[in-house]
C-alpha angles and dihedrals in degrees: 000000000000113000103248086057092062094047085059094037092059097036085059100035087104093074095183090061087052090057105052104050101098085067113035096106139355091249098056087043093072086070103061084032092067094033093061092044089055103036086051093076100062107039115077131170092269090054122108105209127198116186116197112208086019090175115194089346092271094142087031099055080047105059102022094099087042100061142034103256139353137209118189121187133171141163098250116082077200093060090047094054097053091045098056083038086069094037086058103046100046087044098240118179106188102048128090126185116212141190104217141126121256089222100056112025091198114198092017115117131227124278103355116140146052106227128029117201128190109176104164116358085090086057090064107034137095109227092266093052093043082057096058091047085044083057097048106045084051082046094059107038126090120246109274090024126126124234114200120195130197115214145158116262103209103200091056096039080052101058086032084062085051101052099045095040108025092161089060099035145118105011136161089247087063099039089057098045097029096044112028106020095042093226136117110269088230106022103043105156097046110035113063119189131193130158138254099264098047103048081052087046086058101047096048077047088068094037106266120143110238105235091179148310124239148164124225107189115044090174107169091185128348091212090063096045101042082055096058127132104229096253078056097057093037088056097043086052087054095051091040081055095061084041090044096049090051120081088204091070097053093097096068092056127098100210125038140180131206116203109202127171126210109242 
């Protein structure tokens, strides 16, 4: 097992803190809330789905009933036991749960499914190692199919550090590892950043058509918006909609994703 794997195998080993990420708080919720939303568009009932870096099956329980067949695999042997855990207790025919590496989808064929989702792997990988997982998930999409991939966009998670934590940032130390380096100014062998326009540069690079490039959690401060009355937050979501909907904003969010079809 390759290093970084085990960096990531042993950061997701708790499987119940994975789970429950999407509703920790109202503010890391807006992640998996736009994602949905936008995820939503391209998956039909006549759609098979692969996720790669599927997690404890959040994105999976969603959309099951919305598509024809769904594949979830992820790195951790923990993730994929809770998530079959779910699927068989809640008696789930068209969804499988499998251990596999995002970088070589060993025992997967060529150009079988209709949507190709990567909703984490990207989090977690150095460029060379993006580019793999950017092969394989082409590799494995049919012609005409769409491949969607989840990244950090460091610009975003960087404003998002000085907002939240104004005493600490910005410093020299982050500037060198967030905005040169591309890494995570704490957790630099496991969080790997890169921007809008190079993650799009990678995948025309490998022959995908861009669709489009969006963020999906403009969070100017968790606190604020965890604190929230309920007309607030409605309000906030409204705005986050408009900011949501225009590709130019897509730089002051910490999370993106970039939506490519195989042509």
């Amino acid at each position: 097992m390759a290093f970084d794997q085990k960096i990531i195998r042993e950061r997701y080993s708790d499987a119940a803190r994975e789970d429950n990420r999407s509703t920790i708080s109202r503010a890391r919720g807006i992640e998996f809330h736009y994602s949905k939303k936008i995820l939503s568009k391209y998956i039909n009932l006549e759609s098979s789905v692969l996720e790669i870096g599927c997690g404890t099956g959040y994105y999976g329980l969603h959309f099951y009933s919305k598509c024809k067949e769904y594949i979830g695999i992820d790195l951790s042997p923990e993730n994929i036991q809770m998530f079959n855990d779910k699927i068989n207790s809640k008696k789930i025919n068209n969804i499988k749960a499998i251990v596999g590496n995002a970088t070589k989808l060993d025992n997967i064929n060529d150009s079988v499914y209709d949507v190709v989702l990567v909703l984490g792997p990207m989090y977690h990988l150095s460029l060379e190692k993006r580019e793999l997982v950017i092969k394989e998930s082409k590799r494995v999409c049919k012609i005409g199919g769409i491949i969607i991939y989840a990244y950090i966009n460091k610009l975003g998670a960087y404003l998002n550090g000085i907002l939240r934590l104004p005493e600490k940032y910005p410093n020299k130390n982050a500037n060198k590892l967030v905005l040169l380096k591309e890494t995570d100014d704490i957790f630099t062998d496991i969080f790997y950043y890169t921007t809008p326009e190079k993650i799009a540069e990678n995948a025309i690079k490998y022959g995908l058509k861009i669709i489009k490039n969006i963020g999906v959690d403009f969070i100017f401060g968790e606190t604020i918006i965890n604190e929230m009355d309920e007309e607030k937050y409605k309000c906030w979501l409204e705005f986050s909609d408009y900011m949501c909907m225009s590709e130019s904003c897509t730089e002051l969010s910490t999370h993106a994703l970039l939506i490519c079809k195989k042509e």
